[in-house]
BABATI-595967 format. One record per residue (C-alpha): x, z, y; residue in three letters. Coordinates in steps of 0.05 Angstrom, whole numbers, plus 32768, in hexadecimal, padded with zeros to 4 digits. Each point is the difference from the previous one (the first is absolute). Example, Ala and Ser with C-alpha at 12.3 -4.5 7.8 and 13.67 -1.06 7.14 Angstrom:
80F6809C7FA6ala 801B7FF38045ser 
END
This chain:
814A7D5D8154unk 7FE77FCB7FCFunk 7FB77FFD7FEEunk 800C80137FC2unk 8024803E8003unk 7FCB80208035unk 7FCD7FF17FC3unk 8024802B7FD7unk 80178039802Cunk 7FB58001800Funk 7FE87FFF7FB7unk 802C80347FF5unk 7FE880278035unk 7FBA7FFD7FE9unk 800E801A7FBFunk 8020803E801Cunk 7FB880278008unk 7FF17FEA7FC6unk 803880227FDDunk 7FFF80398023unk 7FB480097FEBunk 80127FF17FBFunk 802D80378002unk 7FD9802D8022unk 7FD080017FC5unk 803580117FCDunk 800880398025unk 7FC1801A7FFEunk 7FFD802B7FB5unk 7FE07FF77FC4unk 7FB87FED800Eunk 7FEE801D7FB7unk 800D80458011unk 7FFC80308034unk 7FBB800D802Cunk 7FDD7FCA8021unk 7FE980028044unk 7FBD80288015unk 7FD27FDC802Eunk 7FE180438018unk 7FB6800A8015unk 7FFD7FB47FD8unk 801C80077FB4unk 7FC980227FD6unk 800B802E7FC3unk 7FFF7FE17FC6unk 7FD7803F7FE1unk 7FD3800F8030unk 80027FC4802Cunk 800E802B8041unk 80367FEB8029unk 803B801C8009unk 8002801F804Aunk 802980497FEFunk 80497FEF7FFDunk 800780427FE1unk 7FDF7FFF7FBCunk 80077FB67FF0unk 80157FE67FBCunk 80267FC67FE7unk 80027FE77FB2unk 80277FCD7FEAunk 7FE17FEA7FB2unk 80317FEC7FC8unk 7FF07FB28013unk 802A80188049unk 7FB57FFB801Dunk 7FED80308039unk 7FC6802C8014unk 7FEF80268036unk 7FD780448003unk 7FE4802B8039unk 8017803B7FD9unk 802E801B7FCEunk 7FC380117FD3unk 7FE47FBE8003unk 80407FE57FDFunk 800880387FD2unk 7FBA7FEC7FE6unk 800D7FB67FFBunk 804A800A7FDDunk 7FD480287FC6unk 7FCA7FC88000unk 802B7FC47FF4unk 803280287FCFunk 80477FE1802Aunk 8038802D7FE0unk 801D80308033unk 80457FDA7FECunk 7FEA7FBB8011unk 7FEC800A8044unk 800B80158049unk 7FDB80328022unk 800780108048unk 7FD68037802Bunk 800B80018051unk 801D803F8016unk 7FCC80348021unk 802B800C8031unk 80237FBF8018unk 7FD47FD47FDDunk 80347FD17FDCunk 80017FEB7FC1unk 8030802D7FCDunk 7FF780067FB1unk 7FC180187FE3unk 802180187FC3unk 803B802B802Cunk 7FD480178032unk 7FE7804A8007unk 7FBB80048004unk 7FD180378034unk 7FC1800F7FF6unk 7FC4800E8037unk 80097FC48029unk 7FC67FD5801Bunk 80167FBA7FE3unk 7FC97FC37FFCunk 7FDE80097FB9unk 800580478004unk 803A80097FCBunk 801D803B8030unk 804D7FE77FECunk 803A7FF38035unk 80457FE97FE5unk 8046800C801Bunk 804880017FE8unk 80058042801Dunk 7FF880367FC7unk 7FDA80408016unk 7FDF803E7FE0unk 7FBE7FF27FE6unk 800E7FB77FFAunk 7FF07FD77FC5unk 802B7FCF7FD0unk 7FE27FB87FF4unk 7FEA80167FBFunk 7FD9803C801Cunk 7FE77FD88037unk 7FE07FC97FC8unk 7FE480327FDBunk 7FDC801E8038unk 7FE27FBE8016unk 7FE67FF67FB3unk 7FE780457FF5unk 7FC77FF18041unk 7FE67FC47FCDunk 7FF07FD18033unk 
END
């Protein structure tokens, strides 16, 4: 083997992890969209500054700029969304599931009432409908009717 072609077998072997990083990371989704990450017991709310340690009432919003923010509760958010005025339509709202605790749609979920959740909103969300359950629209207005 001459010198030169073990230089380029082993060039060309050193650019295979490269490549298959490279690939890797087109794999991985649209990083504009979708819920980030939760570092729990370390992420705080952005409302209330508490961190987010119940992986059963948290909250995800993503703004119109594709920004997120996190929330200990589905109130907290709820409050926030009416503070900064982001249209419903531009953004993505995610809730964790009271039950299994991953992320679904905030504005598909179904909505209990009388839980114990961080800020003391009292609402779980699930996919699962069920008597006495609340739409997403019930669900806001209940948060805004307590006024704080």
């Amino acid at each position: 083997m001459s010198r030169r072609h073990f230089f380029r077998q082993i060039g060309a072997l050193a650019a295979v992890p490269l490549a298959g990083s490279l690939l890797t990371a087109c794999g991985q989704g649209d990083p504009d969209t979708g819920p980030v990450e939760v570092k729990w017991d370390r992420d705080p709310c952005e409302r209330c500054n508490m961190v987010l340690s119940d992986r059963h009432y948290a909250a995800q919003i993503r703004d119109p700029q594709k920004v997120p923010h996190k929330f200990d509760d589905f109130g907290c958010a709820i409050i926030v969304l009416r503070d900064k005025g982001w249209p419903e339509d531009q953004i993505e709202f995610w809730v964790t599931d009271y039950k299994t605790g991953q992320w679904i749609d905030a504005f598909k979920a179904r909505y209990f009432g009388g839980k114990m959740t961080p800020m003391g909103y009292g609402l779980g969300a699930t996919t699962v409908p069920n008597p006495g359950d609340m739409s997403y629209e019930e669900a806001r207005q209940s948060v805004l009717a307590r006024g704080k």
